[in-house]
Each structure stands twice: as structure tokens, then as C-alpha cells.
N, C-alpha and C positions, 0 to 999 in steps of 0.2 A: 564510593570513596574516590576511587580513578577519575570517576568524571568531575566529581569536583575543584580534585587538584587539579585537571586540565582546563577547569572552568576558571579559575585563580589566575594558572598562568596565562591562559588569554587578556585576558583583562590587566594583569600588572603591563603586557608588551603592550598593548592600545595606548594605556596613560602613558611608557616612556616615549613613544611615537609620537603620540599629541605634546607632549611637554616639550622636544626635541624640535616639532614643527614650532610651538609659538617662540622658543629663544630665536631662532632661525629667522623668523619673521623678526622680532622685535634686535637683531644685530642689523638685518638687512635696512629698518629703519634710522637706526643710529647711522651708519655707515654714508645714508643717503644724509642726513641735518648736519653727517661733518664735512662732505663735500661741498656741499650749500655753503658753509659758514667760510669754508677754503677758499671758495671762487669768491664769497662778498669779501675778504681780506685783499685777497688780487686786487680786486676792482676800487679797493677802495684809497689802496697803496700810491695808484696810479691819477685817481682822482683830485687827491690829497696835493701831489707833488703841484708849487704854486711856482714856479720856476724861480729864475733867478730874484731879488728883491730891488730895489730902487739904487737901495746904500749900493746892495753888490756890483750892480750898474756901474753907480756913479766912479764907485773904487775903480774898478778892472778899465774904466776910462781915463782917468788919474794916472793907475799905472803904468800905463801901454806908454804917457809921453815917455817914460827912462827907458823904452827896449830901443837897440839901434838892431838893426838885420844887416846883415854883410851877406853878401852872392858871390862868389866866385867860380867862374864856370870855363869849359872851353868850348865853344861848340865848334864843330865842324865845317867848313861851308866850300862851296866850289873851287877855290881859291886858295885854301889853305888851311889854318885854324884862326878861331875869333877868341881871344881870351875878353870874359867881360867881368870886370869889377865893380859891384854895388853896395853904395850903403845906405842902407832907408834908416829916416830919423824924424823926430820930432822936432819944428824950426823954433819954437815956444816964440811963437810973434801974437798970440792973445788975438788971432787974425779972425777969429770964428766966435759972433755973437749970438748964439742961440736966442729967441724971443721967447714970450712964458709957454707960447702952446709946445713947446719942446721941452724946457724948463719946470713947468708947474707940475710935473709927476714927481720931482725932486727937491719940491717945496718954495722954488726957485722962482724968480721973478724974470729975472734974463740969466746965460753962463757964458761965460768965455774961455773958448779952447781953443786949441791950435790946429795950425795947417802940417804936414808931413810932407818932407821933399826926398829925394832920392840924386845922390850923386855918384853918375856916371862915369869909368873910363873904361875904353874900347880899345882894343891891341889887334893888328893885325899881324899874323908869325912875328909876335913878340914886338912887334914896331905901335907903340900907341899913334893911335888916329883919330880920335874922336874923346873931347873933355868934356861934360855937359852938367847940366841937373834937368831934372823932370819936378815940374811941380802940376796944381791944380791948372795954374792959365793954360796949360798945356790943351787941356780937355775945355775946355770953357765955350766953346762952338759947339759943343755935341750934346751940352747937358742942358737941362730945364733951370728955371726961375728956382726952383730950392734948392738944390744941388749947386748951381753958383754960388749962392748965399749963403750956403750950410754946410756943403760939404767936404770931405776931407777925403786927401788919400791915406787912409786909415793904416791898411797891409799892401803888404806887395808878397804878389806871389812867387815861392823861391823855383817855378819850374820857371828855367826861359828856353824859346825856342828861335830858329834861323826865321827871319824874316821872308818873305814868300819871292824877296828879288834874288834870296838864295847872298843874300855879304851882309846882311844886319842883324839886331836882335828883336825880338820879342817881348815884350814883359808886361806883367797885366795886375792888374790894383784891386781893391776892394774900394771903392769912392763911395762914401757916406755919407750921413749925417750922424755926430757924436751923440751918444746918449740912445737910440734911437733904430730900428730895422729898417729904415730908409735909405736904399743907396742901390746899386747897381757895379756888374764889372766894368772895369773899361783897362784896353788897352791901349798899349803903343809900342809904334816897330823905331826905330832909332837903326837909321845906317851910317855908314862907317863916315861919309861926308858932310854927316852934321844934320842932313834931313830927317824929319818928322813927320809922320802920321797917326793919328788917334784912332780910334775904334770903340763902339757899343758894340755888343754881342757879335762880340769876332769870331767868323767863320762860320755865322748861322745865317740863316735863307736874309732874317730881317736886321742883318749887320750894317751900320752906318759908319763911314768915314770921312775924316777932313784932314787934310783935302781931300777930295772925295777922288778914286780913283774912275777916271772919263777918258775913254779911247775914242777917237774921231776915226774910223779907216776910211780911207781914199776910195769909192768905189767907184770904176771906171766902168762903163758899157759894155753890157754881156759880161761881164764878170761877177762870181757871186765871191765875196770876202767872208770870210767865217771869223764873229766873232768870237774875240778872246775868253776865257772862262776866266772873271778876275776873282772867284772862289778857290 
């Protein structure tokens, strides 16, 4: 009779072991098709997003002519302080003819949009010295066939920095084309007596300027000149 009942309870712990093992097994499979199903929602979230749409384009171009940007900064410079006052704006002159290959993602045949100018004044300890505007002709030597034709100084960037003569400023654009991810930075330093210089990728190895900065040194015999680092 003992052995039997020992023979029972063996046999009832095996099935609750085996029963225990397949739930175990069969969580551990669920558990793997909800991660799968987790990581294809990720992926698909990501896949999905179509970014901005044509309209949203066309809008957020529309809008940008009503922002004005105003800068008012001081910087510091050898001399004293430079107080500099700016306001970037839309000149609404209809100066910018898009043709369809720019145009025809917006259903559009030609568009026209405008140029943005920015006007300057420059103070030095509180005495102004310099009145100006910055526009596109400014840049117009340094830039390609569609960027003349197309492009606009869209933003201006609100960091400015001392010019590298140590008495000017710095200020630097986003020059585009409207509608479009076509465009490049470009600067320009602006000194106190009204001089200009432009810039492509200022301060990197493959920076371009106009006028172009060109030192002649005098070298006389048996003398070595070291030249300038105009980086």
C-alpha cells in the first residue's frame, strides 16, 4: 500500500514539473513575438515619418517674409567696445524668379519671392561710425550661376563675432534658394570704415574670400620672411 502511495506521489510531481516546464517554454515564446512585434512598431514609426509636405514648405516660406530679426550686441575689441545694431528683413521686391525645376514640386510653373537685406549701424564707445546694408550683391563674386539667380539671404545668424583685424564685425547668413535645400553659409566682416569682405566656409582649410586677402612680403637677400598665417 506504501509503495503505491509513493508510486502516485512520484508521478503527480513529474506531471506538475512537465506542465510547469511547457508554460515556461510557451511565456518564453510569447515574450519573444512581443518584442519582435515592439521593434517592427519602432521601425515602422520611423519609416512612416514623410517629413515636411510641399504645402508645409511653401507656408513656412510665405511666412519667414513677415519675421524682422533685430541684433543688438557689444563686442569687445582692442580699442574699446563696438556696439552693433541689426535688422534683417524681407525687401518684398518679387526680385527672385524661381523657374518650374524649382517650382514644379508645388504644382507651380515659375514663383516669385524675395530678396532679404539687413541694415547696419556700427558704434564705436558709443560714437556711430559706420551706416550700411548688406545685401546679396554683396556675395555675388563668390557664389555660382544659381545662387546668383536664385538665391537669397534667407537667415542671418544672431552670433556675431570681432573681425580678425580685431575693430570689425562678423556676421554670417544662410544664402539659399527659396523652396529648396540648395544654399550654403556665407559670411562677411564689415569694419568700422565702411570696408567689406565676403567669405565661403570661413575659417575652414577651403575658405574663399573677395577681396581675397594677398600679402606681397619684400624679401631681401639672405633673409627668410615668415609668412603671415591669414587663418
Amino acid at each position: 500500500m506504501i509503495r503505491n502511495i509513493l508510486i502516485l506521489l512520484l508521478c503527480a510531481v513529474l506531471f506538475s514539473c512537465s506542465s510547469g516546464g511547457r508554460r515556461s517554454a510557451a511565456d518564453t515564446s510569447k515574450n519573444g513575438r512581443d518584442s519582435i512585434v515592439s521593434t517592427d512598431k519602432t521601425l515602422t514609426v520611423t519609416q512612416d515619418d514623410p517629413g515636411p509636405s510641399p504645402a508645409d514648405i511653401l507656408k513656412s516660406c510665405l511666412q519667414n517674409y513677415r519675421a524682422i530679426t533685430t541684433i543688438d550686441t557689444v563686442l569687445r575689441i582692442d580699442s574699446g567696445a563696438l556696439t552693433v545694431h541689426l535688422r534683417h528683413y524681407c525687401a518684398y521686391d518679387n526680385g527672385i524668379i524661381l523657374p518650374e525645376k524649382y517650382a514644379k514640386l508645388f504644382g507651380l510653373k515659375t514663383f516669385a519671392t524675395q530678396n532679404f537685406v539687413t541694415d547696419v549701424l556700427i558704434s564705436k564707445n558709443a560714437e556711430p561710425v559706420y551706416t550700411g546694408r548688406i545685401t546679396k550683391a554683396d556675395f555675388l563674386p563668390l557664389l555660382d550661376d544659381e545662387l546668383k539667380k536664385y538665391g537669397s539671404l534667407l537667415f542671418i545668424d544672431r552670433r556675431l563675432f570681432v573681425s580678425r583685424s580685431g575693430k570689425g564685425v562678423v556676421i554670417s547668413y544662410s544664402l539659399s534658394i527659396p523652396l529648396t535645400d540648395v544654399g550654403r553659409a556665407a559670411t562677411i566682416a564689415i569694419e568700422p570704415n565702411g570696408s567689406k569682405q565676403v567669405f565661403l566656409s570661413y575659417g575652414d582649410k577651403t575658405e574663399k574670400a573677395y577681396p581675397a586677402n594677398v600679402v606681397k612680403p619684400v624679401v631681401k637677400k639672405d633673409t627668410v620672411v615668415a609668412m603671415p598665417d591669414l587663418h
